[in-house]
py3Dmol code that shows the C-alpha trace and the ligand (Angstrom):
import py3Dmol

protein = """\
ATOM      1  CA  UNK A   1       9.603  18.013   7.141  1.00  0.00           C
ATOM      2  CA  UNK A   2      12.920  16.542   7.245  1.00  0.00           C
ATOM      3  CA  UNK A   3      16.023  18.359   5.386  1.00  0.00           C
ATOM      4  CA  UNK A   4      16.501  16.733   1.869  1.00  0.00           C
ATOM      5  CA  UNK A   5      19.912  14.529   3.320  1.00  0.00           C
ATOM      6  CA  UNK A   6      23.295  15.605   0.418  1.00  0.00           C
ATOM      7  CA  UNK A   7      25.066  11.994   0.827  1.00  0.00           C
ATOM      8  CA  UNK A   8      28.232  13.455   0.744  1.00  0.00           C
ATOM      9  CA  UNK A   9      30.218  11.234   2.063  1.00  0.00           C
ATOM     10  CA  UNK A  10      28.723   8.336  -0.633  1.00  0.00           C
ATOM     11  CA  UNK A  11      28.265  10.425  -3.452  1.00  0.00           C
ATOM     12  CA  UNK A  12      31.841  12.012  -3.132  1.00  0.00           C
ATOM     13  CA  UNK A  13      34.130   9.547  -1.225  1.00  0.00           C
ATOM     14  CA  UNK A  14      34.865   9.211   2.688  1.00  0.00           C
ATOM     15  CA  UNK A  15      37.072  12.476   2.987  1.00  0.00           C
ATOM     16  CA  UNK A  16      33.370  14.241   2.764  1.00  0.00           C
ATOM     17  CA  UNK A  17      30.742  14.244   5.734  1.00  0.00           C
ATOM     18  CA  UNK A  18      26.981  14.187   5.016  1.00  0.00           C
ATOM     19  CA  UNK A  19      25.755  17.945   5.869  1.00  0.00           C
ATOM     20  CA  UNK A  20      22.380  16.297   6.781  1.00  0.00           C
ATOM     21  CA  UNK A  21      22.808  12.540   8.782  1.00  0.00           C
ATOM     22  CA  UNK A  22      19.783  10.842   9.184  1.00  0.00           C
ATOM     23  CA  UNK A  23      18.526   9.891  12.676  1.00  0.00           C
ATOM     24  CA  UNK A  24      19.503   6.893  14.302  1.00  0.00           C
ATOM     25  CA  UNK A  25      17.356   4.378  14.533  1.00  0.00           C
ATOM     26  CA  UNK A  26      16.945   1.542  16.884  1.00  0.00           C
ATOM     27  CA  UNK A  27      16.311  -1.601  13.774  1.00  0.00           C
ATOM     28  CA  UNK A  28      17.662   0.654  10.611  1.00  0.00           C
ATOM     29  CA  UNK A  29      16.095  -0.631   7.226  1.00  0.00           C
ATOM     30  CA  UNK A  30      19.362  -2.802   5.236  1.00  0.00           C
ATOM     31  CA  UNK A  31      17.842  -3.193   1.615  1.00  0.00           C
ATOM     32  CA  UNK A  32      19.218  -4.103  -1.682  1.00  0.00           C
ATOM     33  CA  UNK A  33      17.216  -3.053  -5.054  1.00  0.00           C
ATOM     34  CA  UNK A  34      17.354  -5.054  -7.728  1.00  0.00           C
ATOM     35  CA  UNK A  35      15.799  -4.715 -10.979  1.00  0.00           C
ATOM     36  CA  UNK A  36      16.559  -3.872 -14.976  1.00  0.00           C
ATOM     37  CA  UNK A  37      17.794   0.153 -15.863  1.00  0.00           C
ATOM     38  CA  UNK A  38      14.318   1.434 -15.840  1.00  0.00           C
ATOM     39  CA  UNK A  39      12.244  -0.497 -13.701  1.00  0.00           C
ATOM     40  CA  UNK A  40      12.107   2.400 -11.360  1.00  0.00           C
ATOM     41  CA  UNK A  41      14.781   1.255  -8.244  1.00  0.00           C
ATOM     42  CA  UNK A  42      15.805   5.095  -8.362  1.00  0.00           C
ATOM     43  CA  UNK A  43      11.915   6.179  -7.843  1.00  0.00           C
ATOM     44  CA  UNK A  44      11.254   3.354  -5.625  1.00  0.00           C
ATOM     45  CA  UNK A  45      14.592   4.274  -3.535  1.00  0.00           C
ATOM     46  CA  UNK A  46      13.623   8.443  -3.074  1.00  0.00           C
ATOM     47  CA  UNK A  47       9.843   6.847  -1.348  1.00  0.00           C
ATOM     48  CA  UNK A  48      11.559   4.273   0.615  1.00  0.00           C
ATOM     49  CA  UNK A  49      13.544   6.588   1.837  1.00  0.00           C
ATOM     50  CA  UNK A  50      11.083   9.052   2.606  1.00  0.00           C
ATOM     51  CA  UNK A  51       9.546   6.951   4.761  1.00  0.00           C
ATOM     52  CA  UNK A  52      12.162   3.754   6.497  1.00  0.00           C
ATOM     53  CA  UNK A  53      14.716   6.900   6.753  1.00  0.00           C
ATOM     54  CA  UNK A  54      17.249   4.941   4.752  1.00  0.00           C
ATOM     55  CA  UNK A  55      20.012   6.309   2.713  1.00  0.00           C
ATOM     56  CA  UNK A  56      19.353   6.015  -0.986  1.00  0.00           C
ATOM     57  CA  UNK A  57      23.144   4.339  -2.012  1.00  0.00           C
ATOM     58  CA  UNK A  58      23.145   4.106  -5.705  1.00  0.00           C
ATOM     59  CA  UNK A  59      26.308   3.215  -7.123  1.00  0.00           C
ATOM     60  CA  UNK A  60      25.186   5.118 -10.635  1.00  0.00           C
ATOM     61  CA  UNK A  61      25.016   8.595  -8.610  1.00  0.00           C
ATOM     62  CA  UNK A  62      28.503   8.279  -7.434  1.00  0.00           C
ATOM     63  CA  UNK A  63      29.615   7.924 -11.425  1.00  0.00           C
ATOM     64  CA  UNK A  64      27.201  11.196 -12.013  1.00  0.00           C
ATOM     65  CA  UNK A  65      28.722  13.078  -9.494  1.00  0.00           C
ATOM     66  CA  UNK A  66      32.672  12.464 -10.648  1.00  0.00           C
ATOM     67  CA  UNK A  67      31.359  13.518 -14.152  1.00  0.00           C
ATOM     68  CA  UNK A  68      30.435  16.547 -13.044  1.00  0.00           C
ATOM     69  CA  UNK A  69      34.213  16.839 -11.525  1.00  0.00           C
ATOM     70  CA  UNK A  70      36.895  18.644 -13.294  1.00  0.00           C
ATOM     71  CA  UNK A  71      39.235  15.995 -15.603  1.00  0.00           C
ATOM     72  CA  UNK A  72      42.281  16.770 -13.514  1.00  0.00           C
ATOM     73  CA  UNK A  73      40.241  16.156 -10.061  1.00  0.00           C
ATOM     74  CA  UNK A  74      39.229  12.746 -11.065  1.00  0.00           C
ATOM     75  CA  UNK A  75      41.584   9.249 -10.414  1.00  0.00           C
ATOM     76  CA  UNK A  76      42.308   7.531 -13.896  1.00  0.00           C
ATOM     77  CA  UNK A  77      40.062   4.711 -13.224  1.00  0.00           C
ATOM     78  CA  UNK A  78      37.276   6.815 -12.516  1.00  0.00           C
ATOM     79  CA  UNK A  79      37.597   8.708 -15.839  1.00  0.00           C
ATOM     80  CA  UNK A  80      37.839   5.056 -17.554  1.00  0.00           C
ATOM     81  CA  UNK A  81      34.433   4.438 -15.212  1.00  0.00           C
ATOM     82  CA  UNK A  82      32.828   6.966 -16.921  1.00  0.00           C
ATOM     83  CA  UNK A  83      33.397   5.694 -20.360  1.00  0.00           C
ATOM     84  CA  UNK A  84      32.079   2.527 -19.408  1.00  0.00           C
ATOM     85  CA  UNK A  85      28.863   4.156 -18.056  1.00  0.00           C
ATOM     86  CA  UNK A  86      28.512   6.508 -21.110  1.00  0.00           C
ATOM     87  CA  UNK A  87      28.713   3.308 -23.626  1.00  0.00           C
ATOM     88  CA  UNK A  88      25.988   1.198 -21.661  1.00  0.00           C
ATOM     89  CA  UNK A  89      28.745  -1.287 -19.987  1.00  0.00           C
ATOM     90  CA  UNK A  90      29.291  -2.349 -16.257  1.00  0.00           C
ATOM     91  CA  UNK A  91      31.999  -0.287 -15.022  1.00  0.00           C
ATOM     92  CA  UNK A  92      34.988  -3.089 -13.970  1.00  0.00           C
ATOM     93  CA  UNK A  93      34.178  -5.272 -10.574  1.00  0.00           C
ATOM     94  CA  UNK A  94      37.995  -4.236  -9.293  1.00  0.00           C
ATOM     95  CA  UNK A  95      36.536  -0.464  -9.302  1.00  0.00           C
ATOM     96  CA  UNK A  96      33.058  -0.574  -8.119  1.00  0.00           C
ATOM     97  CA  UNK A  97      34.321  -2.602  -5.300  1.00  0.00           C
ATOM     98  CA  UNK A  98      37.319  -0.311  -4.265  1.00  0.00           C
ATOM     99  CA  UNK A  99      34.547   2.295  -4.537  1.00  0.00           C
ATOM    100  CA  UNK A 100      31.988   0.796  -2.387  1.00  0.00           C
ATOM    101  CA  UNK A 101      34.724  -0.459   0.379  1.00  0.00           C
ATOM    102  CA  UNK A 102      36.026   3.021   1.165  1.00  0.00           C
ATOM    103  CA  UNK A 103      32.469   4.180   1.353  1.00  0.00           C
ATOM    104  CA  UNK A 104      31.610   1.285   3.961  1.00  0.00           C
ATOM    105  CA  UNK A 105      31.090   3.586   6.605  1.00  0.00           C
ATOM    106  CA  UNK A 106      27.327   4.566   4.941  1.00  0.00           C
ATOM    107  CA  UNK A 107      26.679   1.204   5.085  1.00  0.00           C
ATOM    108  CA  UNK A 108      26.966   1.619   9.124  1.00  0.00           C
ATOM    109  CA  UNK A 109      25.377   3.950   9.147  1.00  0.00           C
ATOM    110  CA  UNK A 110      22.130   4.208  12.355  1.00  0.00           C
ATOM    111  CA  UNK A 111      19.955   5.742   9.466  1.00  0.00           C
ATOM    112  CA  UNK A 112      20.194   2.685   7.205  1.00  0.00           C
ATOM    113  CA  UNK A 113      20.788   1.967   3.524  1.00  0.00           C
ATOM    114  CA  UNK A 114      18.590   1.420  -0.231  1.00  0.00           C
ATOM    115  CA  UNK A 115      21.580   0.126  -2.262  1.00  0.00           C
ATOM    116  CA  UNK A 116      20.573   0.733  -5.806  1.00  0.00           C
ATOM    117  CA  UNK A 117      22.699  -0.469  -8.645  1.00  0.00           C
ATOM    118  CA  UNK A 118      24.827  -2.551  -6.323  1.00  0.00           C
ATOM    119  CA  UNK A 119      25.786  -5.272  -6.615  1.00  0.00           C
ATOM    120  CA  UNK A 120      25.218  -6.331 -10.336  1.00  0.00           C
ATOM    121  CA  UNK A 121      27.585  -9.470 -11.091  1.00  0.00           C
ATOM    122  CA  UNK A 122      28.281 -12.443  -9.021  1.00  0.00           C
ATOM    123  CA  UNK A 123      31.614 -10.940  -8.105  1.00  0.00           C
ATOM    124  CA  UNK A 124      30.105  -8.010  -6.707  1.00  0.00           C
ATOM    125  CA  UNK A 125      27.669 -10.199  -4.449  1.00  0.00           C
ATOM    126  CA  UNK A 126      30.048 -12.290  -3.120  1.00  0.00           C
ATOM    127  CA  UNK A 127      32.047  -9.570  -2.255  1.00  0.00           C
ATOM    128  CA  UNK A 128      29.436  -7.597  -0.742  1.00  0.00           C
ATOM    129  CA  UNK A 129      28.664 -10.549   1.365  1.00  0.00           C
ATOM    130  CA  UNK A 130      32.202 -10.987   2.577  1.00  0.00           C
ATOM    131  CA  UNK A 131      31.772  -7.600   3.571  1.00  0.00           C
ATOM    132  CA  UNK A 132      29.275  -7.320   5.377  1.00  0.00           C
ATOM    133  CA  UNK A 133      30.058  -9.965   7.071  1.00  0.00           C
ATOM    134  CA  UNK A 134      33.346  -8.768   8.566  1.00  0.00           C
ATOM    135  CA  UNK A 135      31.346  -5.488   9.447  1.00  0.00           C
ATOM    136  CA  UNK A 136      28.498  -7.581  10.928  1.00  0.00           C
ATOM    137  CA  UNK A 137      26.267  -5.983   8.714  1.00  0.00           C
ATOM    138  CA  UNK A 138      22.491  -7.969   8.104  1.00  0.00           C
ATOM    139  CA  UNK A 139      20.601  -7.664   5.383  1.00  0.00           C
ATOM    140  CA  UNK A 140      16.726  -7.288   5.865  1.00  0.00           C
ATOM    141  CA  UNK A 141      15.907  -7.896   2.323  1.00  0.00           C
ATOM    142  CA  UNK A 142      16.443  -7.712  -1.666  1.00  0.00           C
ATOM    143  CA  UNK A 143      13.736  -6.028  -3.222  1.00  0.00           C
ATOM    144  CA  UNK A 144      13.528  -7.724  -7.088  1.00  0.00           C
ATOM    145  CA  UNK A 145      11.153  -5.168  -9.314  1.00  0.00           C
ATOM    146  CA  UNK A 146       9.999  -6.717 -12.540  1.00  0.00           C
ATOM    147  CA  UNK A 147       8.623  -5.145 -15.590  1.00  0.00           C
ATOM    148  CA  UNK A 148       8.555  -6.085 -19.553  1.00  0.00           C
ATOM    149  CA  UNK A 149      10.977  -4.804 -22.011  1.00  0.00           C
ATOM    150  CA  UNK A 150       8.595  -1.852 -23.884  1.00  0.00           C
ATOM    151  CA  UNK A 151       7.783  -0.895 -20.838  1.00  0.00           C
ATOM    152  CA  UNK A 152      11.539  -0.317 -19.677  1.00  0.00           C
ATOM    153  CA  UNK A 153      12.850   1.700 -22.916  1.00  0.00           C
ATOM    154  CA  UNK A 154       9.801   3.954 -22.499  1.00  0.00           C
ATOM    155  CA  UNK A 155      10.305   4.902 -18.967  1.00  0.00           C
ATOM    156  CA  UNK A 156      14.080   5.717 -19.989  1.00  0.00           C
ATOM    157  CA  UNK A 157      13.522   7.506 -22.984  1.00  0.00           C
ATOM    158  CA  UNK A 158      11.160  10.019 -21.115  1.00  0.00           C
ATOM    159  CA  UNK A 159      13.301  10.598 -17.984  1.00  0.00           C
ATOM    160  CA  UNK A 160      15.110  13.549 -16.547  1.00  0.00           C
ATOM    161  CA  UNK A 161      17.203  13.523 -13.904  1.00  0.00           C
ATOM    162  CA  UNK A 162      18.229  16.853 -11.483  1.00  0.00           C
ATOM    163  CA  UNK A 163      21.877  17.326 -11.945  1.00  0.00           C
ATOM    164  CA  UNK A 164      21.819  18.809  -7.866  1.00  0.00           C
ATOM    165  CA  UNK A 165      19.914  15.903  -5.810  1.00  0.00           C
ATOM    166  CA  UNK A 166      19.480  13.464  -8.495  1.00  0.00           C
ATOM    167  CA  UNK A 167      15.711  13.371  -8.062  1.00  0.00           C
ATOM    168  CA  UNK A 168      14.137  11.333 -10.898  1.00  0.00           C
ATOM    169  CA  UNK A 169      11.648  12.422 -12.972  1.00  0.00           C
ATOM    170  CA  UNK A 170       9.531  11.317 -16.583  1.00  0.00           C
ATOM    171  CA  UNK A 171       8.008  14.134 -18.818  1.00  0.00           C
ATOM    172  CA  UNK A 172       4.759  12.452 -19.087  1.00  0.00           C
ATOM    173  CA  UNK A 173       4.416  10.076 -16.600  1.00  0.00           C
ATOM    174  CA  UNK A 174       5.960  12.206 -13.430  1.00  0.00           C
ATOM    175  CA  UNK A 175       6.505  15.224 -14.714  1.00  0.00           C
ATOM    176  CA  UNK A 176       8.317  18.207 -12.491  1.00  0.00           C
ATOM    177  CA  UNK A 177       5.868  21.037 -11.994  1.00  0.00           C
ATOM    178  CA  UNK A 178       8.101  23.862 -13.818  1.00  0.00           C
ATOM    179  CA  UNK A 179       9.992  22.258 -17.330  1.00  0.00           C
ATOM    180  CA  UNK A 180      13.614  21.104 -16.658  1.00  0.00           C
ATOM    181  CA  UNK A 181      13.614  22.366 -12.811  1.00  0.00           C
ATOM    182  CA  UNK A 182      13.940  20.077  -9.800  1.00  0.00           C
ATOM    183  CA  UNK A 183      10.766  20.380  -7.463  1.00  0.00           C
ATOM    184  CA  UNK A 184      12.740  19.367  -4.627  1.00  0.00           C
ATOM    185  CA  UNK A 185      15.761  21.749  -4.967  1.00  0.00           C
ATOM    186  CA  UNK A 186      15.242  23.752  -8.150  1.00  0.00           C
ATOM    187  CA  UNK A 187      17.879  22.536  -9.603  1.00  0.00           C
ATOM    188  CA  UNK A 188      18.324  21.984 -13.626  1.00  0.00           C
ATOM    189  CA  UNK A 189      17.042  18.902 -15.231  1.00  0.00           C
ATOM    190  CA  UNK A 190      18.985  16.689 -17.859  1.00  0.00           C
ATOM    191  CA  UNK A 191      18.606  13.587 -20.060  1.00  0.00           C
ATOM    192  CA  UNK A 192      21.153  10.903 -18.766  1.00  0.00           C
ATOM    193  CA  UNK A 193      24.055   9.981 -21.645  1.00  0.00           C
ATOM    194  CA  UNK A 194      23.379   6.748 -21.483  1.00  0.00           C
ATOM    195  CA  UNK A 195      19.402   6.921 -21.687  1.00  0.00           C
ATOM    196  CA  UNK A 196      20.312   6.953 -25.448  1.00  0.00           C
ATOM    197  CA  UNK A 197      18.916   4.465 -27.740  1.00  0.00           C
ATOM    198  CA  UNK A 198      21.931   2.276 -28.439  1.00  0.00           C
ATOM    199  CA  UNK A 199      23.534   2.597 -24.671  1.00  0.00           C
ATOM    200  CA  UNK A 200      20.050   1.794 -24.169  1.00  0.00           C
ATOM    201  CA  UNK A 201      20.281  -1.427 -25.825  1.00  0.00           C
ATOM    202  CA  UNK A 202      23.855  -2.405 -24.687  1.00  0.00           C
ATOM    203  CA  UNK A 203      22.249  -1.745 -20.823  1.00  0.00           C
ATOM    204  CA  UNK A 204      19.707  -4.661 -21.379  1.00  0.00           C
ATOM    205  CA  UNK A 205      22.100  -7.033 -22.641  1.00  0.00           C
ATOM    206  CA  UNK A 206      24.304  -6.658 -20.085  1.00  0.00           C
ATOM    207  CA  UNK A 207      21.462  -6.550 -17.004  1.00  0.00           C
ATOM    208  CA  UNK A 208      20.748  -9.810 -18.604  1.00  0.00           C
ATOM    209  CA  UNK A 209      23.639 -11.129 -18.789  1.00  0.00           C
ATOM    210  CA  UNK A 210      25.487 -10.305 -15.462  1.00  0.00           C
ATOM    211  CA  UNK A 211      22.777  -8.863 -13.170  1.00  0.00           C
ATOM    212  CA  UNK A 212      19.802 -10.815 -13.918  1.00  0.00           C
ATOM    213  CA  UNK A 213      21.364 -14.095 -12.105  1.00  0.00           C
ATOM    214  CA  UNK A 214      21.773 -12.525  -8.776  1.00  0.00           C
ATOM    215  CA  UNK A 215      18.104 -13.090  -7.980  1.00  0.00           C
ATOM    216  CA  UNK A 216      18.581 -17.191  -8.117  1.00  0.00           C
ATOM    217  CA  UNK A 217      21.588 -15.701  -5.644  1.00  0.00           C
ATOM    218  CA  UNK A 218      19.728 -13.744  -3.157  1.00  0.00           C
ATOM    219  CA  UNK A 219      16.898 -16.461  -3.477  1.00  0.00           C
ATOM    220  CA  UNK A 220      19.404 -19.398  -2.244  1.00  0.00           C
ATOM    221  CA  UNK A 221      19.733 -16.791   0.578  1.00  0.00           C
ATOM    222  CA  UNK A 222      16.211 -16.369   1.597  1.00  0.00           C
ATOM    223  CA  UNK A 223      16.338 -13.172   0.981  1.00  0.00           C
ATOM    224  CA  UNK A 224      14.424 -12.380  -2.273  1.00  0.00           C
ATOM    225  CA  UNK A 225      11.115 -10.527  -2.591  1.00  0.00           C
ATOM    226  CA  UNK A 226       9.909  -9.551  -6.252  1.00  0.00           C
ATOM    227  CA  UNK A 227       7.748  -7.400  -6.614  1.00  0.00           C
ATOM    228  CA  UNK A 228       6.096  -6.458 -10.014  1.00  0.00           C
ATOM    229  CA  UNK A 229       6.792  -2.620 -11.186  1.00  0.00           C
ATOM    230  CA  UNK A 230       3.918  -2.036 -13.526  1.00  0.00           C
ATOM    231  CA  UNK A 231       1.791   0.602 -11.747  1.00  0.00           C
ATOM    232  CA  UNK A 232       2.028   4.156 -11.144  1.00  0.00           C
ATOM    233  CA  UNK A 233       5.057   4.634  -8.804  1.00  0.00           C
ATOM    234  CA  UNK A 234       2.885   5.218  -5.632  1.00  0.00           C
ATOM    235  CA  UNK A 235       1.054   2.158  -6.332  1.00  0.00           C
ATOM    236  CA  UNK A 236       4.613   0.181  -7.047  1.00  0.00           C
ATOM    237  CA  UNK A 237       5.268   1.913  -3.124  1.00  0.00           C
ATOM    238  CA  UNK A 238       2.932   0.395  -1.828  1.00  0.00           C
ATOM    239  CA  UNK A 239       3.583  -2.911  -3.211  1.00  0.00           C
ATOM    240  CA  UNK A 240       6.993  -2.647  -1.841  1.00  0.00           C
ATOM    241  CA  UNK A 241       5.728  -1.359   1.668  1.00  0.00           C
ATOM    242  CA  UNK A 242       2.738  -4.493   1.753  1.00  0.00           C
ATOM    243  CA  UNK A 243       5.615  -7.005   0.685  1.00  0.00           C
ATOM    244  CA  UNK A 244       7.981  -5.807   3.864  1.00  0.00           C
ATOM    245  CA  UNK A 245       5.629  -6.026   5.938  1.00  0.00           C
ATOM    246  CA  UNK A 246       4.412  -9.217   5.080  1.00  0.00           C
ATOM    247  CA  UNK A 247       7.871 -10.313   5.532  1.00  0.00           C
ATOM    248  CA  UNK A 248       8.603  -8.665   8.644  1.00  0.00           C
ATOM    249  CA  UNK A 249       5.547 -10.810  10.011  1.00  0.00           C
ATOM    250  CA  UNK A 250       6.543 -13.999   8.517  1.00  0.00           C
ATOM    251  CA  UNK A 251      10.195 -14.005   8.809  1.00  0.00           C
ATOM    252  CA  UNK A 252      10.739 -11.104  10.976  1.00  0.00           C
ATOM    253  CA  UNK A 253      13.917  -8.743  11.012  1.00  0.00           C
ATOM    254  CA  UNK A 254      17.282  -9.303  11.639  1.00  0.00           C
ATOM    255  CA  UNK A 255      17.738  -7.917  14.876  1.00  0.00           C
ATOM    256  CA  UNK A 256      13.947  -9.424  15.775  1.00  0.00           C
ATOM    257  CA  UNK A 257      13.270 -11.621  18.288  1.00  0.00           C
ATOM    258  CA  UNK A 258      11.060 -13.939  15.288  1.00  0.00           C
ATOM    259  CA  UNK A 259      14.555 -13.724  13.220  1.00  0.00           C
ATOM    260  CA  UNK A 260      17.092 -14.511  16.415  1.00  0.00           C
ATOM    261  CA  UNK A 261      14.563 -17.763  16.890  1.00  0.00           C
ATOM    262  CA  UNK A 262      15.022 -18.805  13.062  1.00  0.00           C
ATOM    263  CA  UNK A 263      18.661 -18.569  13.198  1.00  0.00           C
ATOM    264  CA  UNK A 264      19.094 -20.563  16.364  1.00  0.00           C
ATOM    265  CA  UNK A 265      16.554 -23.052  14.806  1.00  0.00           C
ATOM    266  CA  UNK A 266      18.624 -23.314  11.507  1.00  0.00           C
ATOM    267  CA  UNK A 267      21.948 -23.559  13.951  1.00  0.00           C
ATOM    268  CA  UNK A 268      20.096 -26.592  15.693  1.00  0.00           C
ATOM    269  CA  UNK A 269      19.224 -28.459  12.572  1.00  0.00           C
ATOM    270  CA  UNK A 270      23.084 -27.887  10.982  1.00  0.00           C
ATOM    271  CA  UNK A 271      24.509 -29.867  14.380  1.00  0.00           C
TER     272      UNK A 271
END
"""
ligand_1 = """\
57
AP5
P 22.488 3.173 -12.679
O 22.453 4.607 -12.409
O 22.438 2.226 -11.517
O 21.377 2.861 -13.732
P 20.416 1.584 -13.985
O 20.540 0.404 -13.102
O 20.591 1.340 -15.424
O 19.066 2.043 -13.527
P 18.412 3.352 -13.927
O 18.906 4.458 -13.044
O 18.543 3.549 -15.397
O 16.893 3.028 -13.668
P 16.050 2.907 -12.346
O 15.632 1.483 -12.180
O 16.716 3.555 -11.170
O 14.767 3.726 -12.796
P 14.284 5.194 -12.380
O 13.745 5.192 -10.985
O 15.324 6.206 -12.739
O 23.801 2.789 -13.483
C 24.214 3.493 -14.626
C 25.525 2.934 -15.135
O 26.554 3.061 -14.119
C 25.533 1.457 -15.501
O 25.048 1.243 -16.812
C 27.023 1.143 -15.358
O 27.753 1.600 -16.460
C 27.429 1.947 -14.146
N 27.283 1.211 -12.882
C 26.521 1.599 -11.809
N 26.618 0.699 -10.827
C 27.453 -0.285 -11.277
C 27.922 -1.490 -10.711
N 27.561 -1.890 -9.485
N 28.751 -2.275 -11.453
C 29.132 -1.904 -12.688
N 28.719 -0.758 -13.285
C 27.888 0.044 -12.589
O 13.023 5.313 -13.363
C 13.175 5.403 -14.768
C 12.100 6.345 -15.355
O 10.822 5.729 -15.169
C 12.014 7.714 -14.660
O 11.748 8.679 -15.623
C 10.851 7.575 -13.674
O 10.202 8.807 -13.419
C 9.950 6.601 -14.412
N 9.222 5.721 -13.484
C 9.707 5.138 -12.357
N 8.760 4.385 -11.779
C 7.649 4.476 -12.582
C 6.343 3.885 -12.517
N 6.022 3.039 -11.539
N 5.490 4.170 -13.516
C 5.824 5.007 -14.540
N 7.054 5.599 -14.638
C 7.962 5.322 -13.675
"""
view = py3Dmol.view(width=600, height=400)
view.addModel(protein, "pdb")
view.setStyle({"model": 0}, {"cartoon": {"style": "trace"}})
view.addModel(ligand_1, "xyz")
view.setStyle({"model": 1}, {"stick": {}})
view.zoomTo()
view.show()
């Protein structure tokens, strides 16, 4: 089995190298995830990776991991980040993006990357765009999970989270196999801050307010796939892994011979 990868360098900033680097592969997955707090992109990101070899990127984790810094060892915008985070808000464009730009060396990374939580406003699309563009970076896909609203609060009022590898967990529904301790890494499980009822609440509003429009965004793109998240998490998987595939066969991949013939087509027709 492969060793459970740290993410250093994304979790804790570019002056740290990842312990564990994931192979290099010849067509590396590229994946955004999309979807309300709670649908399960977290759960869906730890399987995906498992098996494309991606990097699970989520923007949340890097907030986590500050917290558990000292006061003094953390910038004043992060510390202003995490009161953002703890309240329910988006944490301000200007410093998710200064965050994610000196971290755009995971996002060449030969394993490959699961952004989760990233972007979620306009800004942050367009900016990630411009990005990747400059870096020559090609998305594959955005994965949009969908689920209803009772369904959401109860999967975040019963989850855990490990404070060590961030492995996600639900005491009923995915329970770890000792109480409060990681399976993967035995380290000690907690109840996220902002899993409270009313950060809870001001979560939604703002998912629907500033996230929610990005799939009309990524659809103008042809890049949207949704993908409903009601099923066990396994089931929600394989979903995901039917729905790539079924893409990969239709559209194929950036880098694919089927996706080099699209382009050249869509160049044609522009001229
Ligand atoms: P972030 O950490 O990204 O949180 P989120 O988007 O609110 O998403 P969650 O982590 O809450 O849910 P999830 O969809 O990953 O679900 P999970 O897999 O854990 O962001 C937190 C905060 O950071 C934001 O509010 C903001 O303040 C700030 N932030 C981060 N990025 C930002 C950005 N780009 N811009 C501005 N601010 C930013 O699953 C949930 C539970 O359900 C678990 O218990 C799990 O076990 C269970 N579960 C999962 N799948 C299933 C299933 N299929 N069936 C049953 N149970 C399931």
């Amino acid at each position: 089995m492969e060793a459970k990868r740290d993410r250093s360098a994304w979790l804790k900033g570019p002056a740290f190298q990842c312990e564990v680097k994931p192979p290099t592969r010849a067509r590396p997955w590229k994946l955004i995830l999309l979807g309300a707090p709670g649908v399960g992109k977290g759960t869906q990101a730890g399987l995906l990776s498992d098996r494309l070899g991606a990097c699970h990127l989520s923007t949340g984790d890097i907030f986590r991991t500050a917290k558990g810094l000292q006061e003094c060892d953390r910038s004043p915008a992060m510390s202003a980040a995490l009161e953002y985070m703890k309240r329910g808000d988006l944490v301000p464009d200007t410093t998710v993006l200064e965050m994610v730009r000196e971290r755009v060396g995971c996002l060449r990374c030969g394993g490959g990357f699961l952004l989760d939580g990233f972007p979620r406003t306009l800004a942050q699309a367009e900016a990630l765009q411009d990005l990747m563009e400059t870096q020559q970076i090609v998305l594959d896909a955005v994965l949009s999970y969908e689920l209803p609203l009772e369904e959401l609060i109860s999967r975040l009022s019963g989850r855990r989270t490990c404070e060590q590898c961030k492995a996600v967990y639900h005491v009923t529904g995915r329970p770890s196999k000792r109480e409060s301790v990681c399976d993967q890494c035995g380290g000690k499980l907690f109840q996220r801050e902002d899993d409270r009822p009313e950060s809870v609440r001001v979560r939604m509003e703002a998912y629907e307010k500033s996230t929610a429009p990005l799939t009309d965004f990524y659809k103008r793109l042809g890049l949207l796939v949704t993908i409903s998240a009601q099923a066990p998490a396994n089931g929600v998987f394989e979903r995901t892994m039917t729905a790539l595939q079924a893409r990969e066969k239709h559209v194929g991949r950036p880098d694919s011979g089927k996706a080099r013939l699209r382009r050249r087509t869509a160049d044609a027709t522009k001229h």
